[in-house]
C-alpha positions as CSV (number, residue, x, y, z in Angstrom):
1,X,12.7,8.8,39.2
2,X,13.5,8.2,35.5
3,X,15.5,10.7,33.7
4,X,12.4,11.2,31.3
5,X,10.3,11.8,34.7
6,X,12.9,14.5,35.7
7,X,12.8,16.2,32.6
8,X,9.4,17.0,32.9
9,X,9.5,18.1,36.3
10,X,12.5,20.5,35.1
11,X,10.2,21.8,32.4
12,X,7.3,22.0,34.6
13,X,9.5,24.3,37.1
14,X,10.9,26.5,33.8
15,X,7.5,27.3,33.2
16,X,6.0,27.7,36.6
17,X,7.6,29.9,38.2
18,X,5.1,30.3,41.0
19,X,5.8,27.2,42.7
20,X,8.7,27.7,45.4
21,X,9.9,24.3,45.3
22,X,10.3,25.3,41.6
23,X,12.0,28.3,42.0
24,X,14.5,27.2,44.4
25,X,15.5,24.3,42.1
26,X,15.9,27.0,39.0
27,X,17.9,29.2,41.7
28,X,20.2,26.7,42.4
29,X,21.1,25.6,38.9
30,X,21.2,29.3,37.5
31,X,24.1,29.7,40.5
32,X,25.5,26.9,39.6
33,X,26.0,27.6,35.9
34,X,27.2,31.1,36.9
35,X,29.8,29.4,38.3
36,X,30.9,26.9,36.1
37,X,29.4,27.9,32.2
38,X,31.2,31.3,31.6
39,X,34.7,29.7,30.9
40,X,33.6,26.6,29.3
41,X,31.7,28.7,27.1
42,X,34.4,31.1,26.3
43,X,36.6,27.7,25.3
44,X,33.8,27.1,22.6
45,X,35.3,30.2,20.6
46,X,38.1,28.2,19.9
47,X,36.1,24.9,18.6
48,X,38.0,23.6,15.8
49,X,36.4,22.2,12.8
50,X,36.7,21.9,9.1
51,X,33.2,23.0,8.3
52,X,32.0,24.6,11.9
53,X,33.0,28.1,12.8
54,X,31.6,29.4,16.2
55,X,30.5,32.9,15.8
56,X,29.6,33.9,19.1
57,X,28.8,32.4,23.0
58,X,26.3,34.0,25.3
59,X,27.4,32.4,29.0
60,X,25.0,31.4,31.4
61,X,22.7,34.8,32.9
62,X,19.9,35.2,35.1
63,X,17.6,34.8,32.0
64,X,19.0,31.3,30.5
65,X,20.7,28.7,32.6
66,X,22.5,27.7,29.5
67,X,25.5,28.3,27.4
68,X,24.0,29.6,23.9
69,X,26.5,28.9,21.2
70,X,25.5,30.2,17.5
71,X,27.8,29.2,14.7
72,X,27.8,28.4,11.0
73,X,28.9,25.3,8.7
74,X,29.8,25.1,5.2
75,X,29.9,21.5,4.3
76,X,30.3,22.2,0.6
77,X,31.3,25.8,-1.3
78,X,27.9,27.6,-1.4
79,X,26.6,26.1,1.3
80,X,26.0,28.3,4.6
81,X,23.8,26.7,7.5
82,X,23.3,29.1,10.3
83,X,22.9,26.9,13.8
84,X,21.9,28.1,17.3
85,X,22.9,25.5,20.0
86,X,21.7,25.9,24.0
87,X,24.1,23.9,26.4
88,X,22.9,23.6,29.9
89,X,25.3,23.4,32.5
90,X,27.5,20.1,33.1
91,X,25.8,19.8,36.5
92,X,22.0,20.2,35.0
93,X,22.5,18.6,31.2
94,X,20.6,14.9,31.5
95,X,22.9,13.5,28.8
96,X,20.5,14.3,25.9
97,X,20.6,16.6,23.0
98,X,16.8,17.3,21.2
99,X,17.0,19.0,17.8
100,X,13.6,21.1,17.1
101,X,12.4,21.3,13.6
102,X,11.0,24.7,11.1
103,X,8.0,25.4,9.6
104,X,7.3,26.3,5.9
105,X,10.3,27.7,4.1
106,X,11.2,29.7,6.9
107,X,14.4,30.5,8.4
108,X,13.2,31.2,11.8
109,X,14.4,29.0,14.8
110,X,11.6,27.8,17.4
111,X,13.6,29.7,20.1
112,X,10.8,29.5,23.2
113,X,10.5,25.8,22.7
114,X,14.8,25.3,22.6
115,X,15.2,27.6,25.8
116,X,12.2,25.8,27.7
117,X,13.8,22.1,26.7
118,X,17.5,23.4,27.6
119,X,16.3,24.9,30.9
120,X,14.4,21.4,31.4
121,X,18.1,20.2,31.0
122,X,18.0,18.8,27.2
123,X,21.0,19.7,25.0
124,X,19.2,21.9,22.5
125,X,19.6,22.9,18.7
126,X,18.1,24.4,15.7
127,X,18.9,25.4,12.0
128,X,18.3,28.2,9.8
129,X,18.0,25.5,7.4
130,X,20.9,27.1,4.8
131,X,19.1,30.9,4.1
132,X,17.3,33.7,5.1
133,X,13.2,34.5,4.9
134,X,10.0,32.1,4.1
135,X,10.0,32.4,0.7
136,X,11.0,29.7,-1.8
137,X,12.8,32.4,-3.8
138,X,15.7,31.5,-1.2
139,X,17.5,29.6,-3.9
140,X,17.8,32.1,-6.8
141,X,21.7,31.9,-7.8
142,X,22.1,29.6,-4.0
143,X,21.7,26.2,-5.9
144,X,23.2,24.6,-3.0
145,X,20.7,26.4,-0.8
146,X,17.8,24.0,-1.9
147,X,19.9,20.8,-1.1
148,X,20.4,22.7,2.3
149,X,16.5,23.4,2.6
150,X,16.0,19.6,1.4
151,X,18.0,18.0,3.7
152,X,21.2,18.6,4.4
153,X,20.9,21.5,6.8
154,X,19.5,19.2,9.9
155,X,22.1,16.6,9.0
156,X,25.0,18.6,9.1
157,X,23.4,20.5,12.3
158,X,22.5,17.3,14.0
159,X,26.7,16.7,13.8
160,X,27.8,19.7,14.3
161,X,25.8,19.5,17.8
162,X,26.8,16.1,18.7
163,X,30.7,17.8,18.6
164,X,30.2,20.9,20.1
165,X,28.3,19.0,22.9
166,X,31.2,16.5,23.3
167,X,33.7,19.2,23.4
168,X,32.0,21.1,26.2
169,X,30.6,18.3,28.6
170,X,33.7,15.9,27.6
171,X,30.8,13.1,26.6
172,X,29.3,12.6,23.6
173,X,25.2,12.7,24.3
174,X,23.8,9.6,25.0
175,X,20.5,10.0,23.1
176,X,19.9,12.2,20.7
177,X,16.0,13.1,19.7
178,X,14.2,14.7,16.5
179,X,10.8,16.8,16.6
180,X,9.5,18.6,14.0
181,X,6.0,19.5,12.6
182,X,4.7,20.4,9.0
183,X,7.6,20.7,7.4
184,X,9.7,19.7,10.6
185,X,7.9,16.3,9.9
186,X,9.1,16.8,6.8
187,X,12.5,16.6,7.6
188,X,11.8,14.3,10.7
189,X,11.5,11.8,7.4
190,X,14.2,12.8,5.3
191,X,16.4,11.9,8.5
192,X,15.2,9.0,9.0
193,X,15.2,7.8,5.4
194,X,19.1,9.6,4.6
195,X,20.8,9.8,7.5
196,X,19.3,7.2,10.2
197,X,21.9,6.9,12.1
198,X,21.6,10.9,13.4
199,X,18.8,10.5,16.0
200,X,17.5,7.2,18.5
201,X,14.0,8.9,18.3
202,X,11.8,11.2,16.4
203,X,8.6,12.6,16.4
204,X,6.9,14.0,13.6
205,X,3.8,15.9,13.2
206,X,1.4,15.9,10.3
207,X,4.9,15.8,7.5
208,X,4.8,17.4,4.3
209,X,6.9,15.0,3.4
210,X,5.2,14.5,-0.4
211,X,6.1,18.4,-1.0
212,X,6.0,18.3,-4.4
213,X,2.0,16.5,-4.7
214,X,1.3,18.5,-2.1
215,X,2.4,21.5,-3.6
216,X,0.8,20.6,-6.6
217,X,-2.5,20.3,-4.5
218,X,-2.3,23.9,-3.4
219,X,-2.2,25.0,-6.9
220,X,-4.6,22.9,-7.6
221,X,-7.0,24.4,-5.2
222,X,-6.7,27.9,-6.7
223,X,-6.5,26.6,-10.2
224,X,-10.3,25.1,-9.5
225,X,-11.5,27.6,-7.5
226,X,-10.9,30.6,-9.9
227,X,-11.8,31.9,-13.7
228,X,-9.1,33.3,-15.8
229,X,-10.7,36.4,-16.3
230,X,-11.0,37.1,-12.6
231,X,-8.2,35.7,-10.1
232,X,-8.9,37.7,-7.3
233,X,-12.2,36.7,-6.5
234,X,-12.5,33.2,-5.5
235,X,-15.4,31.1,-7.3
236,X,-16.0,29.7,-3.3
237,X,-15.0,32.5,-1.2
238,X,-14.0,32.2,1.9
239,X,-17.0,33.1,4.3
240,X,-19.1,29.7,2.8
241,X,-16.3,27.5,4.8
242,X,-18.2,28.0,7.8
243,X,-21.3,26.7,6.4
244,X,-19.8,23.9,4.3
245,X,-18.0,22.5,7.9
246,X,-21.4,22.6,9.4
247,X,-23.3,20.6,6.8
248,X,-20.3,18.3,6.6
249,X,-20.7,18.2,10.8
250,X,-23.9,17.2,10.7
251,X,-23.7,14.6,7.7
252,X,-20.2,13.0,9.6
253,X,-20.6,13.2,13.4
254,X,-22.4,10.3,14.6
255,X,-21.0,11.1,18.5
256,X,-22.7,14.4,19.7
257,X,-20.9,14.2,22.8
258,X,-17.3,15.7,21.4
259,X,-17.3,18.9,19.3
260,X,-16.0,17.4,16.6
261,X,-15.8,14.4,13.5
262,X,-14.8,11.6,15.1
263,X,-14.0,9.7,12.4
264,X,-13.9,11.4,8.9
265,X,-12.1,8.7,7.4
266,X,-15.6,6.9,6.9
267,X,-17.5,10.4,6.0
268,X,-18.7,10.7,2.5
269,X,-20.0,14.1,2.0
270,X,-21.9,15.5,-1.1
271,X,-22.0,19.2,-0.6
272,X,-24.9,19.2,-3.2
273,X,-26.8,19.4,0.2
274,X,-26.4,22.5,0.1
275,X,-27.3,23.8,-2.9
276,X,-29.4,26.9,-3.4
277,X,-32.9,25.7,-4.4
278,X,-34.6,28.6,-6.5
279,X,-30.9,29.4,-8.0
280,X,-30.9,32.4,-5.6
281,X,-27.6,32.4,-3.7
282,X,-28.0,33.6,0.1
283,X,-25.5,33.2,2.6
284,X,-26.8,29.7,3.6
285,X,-26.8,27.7,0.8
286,X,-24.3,27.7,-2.7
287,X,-24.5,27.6,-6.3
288,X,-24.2,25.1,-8.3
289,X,-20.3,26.6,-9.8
290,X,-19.5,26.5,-6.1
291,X,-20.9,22.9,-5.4
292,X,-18.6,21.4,-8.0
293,X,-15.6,23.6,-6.4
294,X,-16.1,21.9,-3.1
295,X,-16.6,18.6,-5.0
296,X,-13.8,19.0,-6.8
297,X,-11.8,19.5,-3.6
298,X,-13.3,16.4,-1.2
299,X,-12.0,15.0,-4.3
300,X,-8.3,15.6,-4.0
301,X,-6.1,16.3,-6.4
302,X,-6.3,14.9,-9.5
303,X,-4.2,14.4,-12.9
304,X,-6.9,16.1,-15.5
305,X,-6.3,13.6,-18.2
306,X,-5.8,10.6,-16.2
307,X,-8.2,11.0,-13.5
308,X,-5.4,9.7,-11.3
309,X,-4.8,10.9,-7.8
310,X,-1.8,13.0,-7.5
311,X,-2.9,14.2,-3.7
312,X,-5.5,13.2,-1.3
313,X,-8.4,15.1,-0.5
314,X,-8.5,17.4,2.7
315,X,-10.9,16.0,4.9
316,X,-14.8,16.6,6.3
317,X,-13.8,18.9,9.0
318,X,-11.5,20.8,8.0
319,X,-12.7,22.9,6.2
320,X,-12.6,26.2,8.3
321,X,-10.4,26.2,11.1
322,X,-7.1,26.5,11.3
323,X,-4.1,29.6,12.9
324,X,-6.3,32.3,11.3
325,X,-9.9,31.2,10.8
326,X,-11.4,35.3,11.3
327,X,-9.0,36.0,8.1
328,X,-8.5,32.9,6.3
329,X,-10.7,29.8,7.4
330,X,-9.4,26.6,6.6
331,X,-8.9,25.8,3.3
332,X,-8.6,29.2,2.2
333,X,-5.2,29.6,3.9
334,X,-3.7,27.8,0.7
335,X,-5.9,28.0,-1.8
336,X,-4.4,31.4,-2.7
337,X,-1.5,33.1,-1.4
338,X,-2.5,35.0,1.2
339,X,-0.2,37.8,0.6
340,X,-1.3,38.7,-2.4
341,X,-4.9,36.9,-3.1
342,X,-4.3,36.3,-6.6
343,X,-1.9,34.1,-7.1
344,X,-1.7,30.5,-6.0
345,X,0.3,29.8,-2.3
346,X,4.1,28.5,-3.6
347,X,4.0,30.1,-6.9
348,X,7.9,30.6,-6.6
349,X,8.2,27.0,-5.8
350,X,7.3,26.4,-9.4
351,X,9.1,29.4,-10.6
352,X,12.6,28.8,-9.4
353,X,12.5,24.9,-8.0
354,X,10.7,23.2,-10.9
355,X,11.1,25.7,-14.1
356,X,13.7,28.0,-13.1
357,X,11.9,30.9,-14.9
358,X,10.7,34.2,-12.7
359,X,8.2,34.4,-15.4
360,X,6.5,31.3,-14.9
361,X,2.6,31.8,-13.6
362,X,-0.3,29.6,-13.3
363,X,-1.8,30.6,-15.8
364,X,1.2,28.7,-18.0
365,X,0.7,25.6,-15.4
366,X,-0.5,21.7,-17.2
367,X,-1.0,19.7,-14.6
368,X,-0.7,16.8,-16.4
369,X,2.7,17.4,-17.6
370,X,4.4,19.6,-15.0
371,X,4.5,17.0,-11.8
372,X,5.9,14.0,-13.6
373,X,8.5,16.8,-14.7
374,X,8.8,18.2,-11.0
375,X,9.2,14.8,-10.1
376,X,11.7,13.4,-12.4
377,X,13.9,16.6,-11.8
378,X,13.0,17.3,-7.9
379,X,12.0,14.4,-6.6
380,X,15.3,12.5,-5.1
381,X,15.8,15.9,-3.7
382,X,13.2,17.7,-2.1
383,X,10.6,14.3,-1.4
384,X,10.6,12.5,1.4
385,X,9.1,9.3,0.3
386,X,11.1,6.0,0.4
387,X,8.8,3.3,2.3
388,X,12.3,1.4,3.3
389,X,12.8,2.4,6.6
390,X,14.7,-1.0,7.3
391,X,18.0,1.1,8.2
392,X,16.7,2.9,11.0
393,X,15.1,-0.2,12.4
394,X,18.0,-1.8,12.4
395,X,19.8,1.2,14.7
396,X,16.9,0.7,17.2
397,X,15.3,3.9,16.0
398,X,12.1,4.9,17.1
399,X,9.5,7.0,15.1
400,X,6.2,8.8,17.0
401,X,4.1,10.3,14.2
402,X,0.9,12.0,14.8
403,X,-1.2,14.1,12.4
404,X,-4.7,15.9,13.3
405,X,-7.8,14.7,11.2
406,X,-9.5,18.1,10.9
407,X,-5.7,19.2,9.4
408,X,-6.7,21.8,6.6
409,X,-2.9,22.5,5.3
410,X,-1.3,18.8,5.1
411,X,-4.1,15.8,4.8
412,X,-4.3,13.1,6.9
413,X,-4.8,10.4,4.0
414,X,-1.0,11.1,3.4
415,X,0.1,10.1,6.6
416,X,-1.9,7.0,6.5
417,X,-0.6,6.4,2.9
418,X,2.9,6.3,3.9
419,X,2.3,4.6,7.3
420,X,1.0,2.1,5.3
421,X,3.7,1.7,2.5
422,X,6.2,0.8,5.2
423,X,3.9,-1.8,6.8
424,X,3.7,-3.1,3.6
425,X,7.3,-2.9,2.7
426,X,8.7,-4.3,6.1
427,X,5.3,-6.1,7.9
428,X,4.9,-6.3,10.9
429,X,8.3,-5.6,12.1
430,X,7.2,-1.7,11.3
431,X,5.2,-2.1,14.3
432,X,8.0,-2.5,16.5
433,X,9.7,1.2,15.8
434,X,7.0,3.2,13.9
435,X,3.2,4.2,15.5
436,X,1.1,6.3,13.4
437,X,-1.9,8.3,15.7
438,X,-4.5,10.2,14.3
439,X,-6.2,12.8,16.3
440,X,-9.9,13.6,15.8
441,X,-10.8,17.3,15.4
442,X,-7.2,18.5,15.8
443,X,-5.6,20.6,12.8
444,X,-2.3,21.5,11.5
445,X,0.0,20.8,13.9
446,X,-2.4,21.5,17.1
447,X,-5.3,23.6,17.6
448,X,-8.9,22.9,16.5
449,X,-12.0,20.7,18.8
450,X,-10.1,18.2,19.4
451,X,-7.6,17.3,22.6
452,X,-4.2,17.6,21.0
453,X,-1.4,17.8,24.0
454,X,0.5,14.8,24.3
455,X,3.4,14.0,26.3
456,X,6.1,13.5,23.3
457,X,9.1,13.8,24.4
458,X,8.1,11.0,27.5
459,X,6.8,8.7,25.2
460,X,9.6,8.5,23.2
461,X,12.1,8.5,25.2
462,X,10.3,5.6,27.0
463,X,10.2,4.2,24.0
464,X,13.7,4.1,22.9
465,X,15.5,4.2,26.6
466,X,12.9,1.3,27.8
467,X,11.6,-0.3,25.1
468,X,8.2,0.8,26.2
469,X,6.2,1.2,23.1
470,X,3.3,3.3,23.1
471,X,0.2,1.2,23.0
472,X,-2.1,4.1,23.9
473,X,-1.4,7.7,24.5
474,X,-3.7,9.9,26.3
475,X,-4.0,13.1,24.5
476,X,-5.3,16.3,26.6
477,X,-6.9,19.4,26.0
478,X,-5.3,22.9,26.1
479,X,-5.8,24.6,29.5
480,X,-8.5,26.8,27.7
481,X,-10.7,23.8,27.0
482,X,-13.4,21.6,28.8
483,X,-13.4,18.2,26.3
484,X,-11.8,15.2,28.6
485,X,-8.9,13.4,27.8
486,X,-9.2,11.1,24.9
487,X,-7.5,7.6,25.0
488,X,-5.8,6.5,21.4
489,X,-4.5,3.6,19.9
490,X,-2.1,3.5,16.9
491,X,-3.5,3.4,13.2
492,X,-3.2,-0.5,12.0
């Protein structure tokens, strides 16, 4: 059995706890590591490092069959990344360490998903990314706090790991894995395009990679989609998303088998469809102010002298599902900031990244002139985007990225776009480390109509071990639904 194959049997066990064969496998290594972690732990306390300090161990318990180490590193004066590291006992490690990735701005670790991993028998790790909270306000007086955000943080981590894990098993890991999501994709890229020699394979989900277009689309969205004179009340409100994702259903979905667009990437939707015909609005039809909104936003983002796209378009199908549909449906999620309802999502982004003023507001905001100045001062920094992968290719690197089609937070069309620009900047030799999939009705980062489980962490480390690249992959339903497994091949 390969080590990929025990892996997931390990995992399988960690999280099904009603199979006996299971539980006497978990017994046995949770005895074992009572045995053996404790003191090998304790000898972590005294890791020596020039930029690592070990704050505290937990040892091996009935609750984790691991050693949890949490420490910091201050690579530079300023600069203080917070790390959590799980290391499974010598006897049940399988040689590997997997770094997981955040989401948003947030500090918060994806603790059930690094426990489940290291209990599966993966070396596992996490950053706090260099601060505290979800807010981009992190970096008022921290200057070195945004390089952390940016990129550093995982870089630093992903080293940091490698010698803490050497220094407790007495070998270095022999493969070391990325996976991230939204802005775990995000820096999934910055890895591989700054330091590619960190990880043999990543996967990244729907990146928001382009942050600051992408940012710039957000605020976009609210700019469009509210007067002046009223910024609390949404010009397209929230409970027409419903209605718009069924017109654009039943304009886009030429299979009526799935319960979803099957491919919105050759949709054209007018939601003039819908407007109200006696210039009576009702709750099943819209006005004509709200039919250019959603125009103006199947349109993407765009600069409003030029005409120029600065961000793609969301697409037909999105409109209004995503984490919190009964409160904020789809598009709405980002259209405003949710917290507050009017003000545009990542005000402080522009406040403190781009302007450095804490009186900056939208209302001050030019389009036109404020991304090339967000890129010029931000964009080395906090984007993602060099096409030139040629580095990591040349390591034997491996890349698995995946983004939803019915994703309402981070479009599709920038995945593509980027997929693209490498095939264009290295051929076909792109094909041979980097596979784009798409998946039909799934949104941000899972969820939605569409079958979104995939085995990741198999494919990739077939990948990468074997050379086994993924032609197909045969992505699953949650347990909750009935849709059949659907069969994929990678976007050409």
């Amino acid at each position: 059995m390969s080590p990929s194959s025990l892996g997931h049997m390990a995992l399988v066990c960690a999280l099904s706890l009603a199979l006996p064969s299971c539980i006497q496998q978990r017994s046995d290594t949770s005895s074992a590591s009572r045995r053996s972690v404790p003191s090998r732990c304790e000898k972590l306390l005294n890791y020596r490092d020039n930029h690592v300090t070990v704050l505290g161990i937990t040892p091996s318990s009935e609750a984790h069959s691991f050693c949890k180490v949490e420490g910091v590193i201050a690579s530079v004066p300023g600069s203080r990344v917070g790390f959590v590291l799980n290391l499974p006992a010598p006897r049940a490690w399988n040689g590997q360490l997997k770094m997981f990735g955040n989401g948003g701005y947030s500090s918060e670790m994806p603790t059930p998903l690094m426990d489940a991993a290291a209990a599966a028998g993966y070396a596992t790790v996490a950053t706090d990314t260099g601060h505290q909270g979800d807010d981009p306000d992190f970096v008022v007086g921290r200057p070195e706090a945004l390089k952390d955000w940016a990129y550093r943080s995982v870089h630093v981590t992903a080293v940091a790991a490698k010698g803490l894990a050497s220094d407790f098993y007495g070998d270095a890991p022999r493969y070391s894995y990325f996976e991230g999501c939204s802005t775990g994709g995000h820096q999934a890229f910055s890895e591989i395009q700054r330091f590619p020699e960190d990880f043999d394979g990543i996967i990244a989900g729907a990146p928001g990679y382009n942050r600051i277009r992408l940012n710039t689309a957000f605020l976009n969205q609210f700019l469009i989609n509210h007067t002046p004179d009223d910024p609390s009340h949404p010009i397209l409100p929230k409970d027409k998303l419903p209605l718009l994702a069924a017109a654009s259903r039943a304009a886009c979905d030429t299979n009526l088998t799935t319960p979803y667009i099957d491919d919105p990437l050759s949709c054209h939707f007018d939601p003039g469809v819908l407007l109200c015909t006696d210039g009576t609005e009702t709750d099943n039809c819209l006005t004509e102010p709200q039919v250019q909104v959603a125009r103006a936003m199947y349109a993407g983002t765009k600069d409003p002298q030029t005409g120029k796209l600065i961000y793609p378009p969301w697409l037909p199908g999105s409109e209004a599902g995503g984490p919190v549909p009964e409160l904020f449906p789809g598009w709405s999620l980002y259209w405003a900031d949710p917290k507050l309802g009017d003000e545009p999502a990542r005000q402080n982004f522009w406040r403190y990244w781009v302007f450095d003023d804490p009186d900056w507001s939208y209302v001050d905001a030019d389009i036109s002139a404020d991304v090339p100045f967000a890129l010029k001062k931000l964009g080395d920094l906090v984007d993602a985007t060099d096409a030139d992968l040629s580095a990591f290719a040349e390591k034997g690197g491996k890349l698995l990225h995946y983004h939803g089609l019915a994703d309402p937070v981070v479009s599709p069309l920038d995945s593509i776009a980027y997929h693209d620009a490498v095939h264009e900047r290295l051929g076909d030799r792109s094909d041979e480390f980097y596979r784009l999939f798409l998946l039909p009705g799934v949104e941000h980062c899972g969820g939605g109509t569409g079958p979104s489980e995939f085995d990741r962490q198999a494919i990739i480390e077939a990948w990468v071990e074997d050379n086994q690249a993924p032609d197909t992959i045969s992505v699953r339903p949650s347990a909750a639904d009935t849709e059949p497994a659907l069969t994929l091949t990678p976007h050409k």
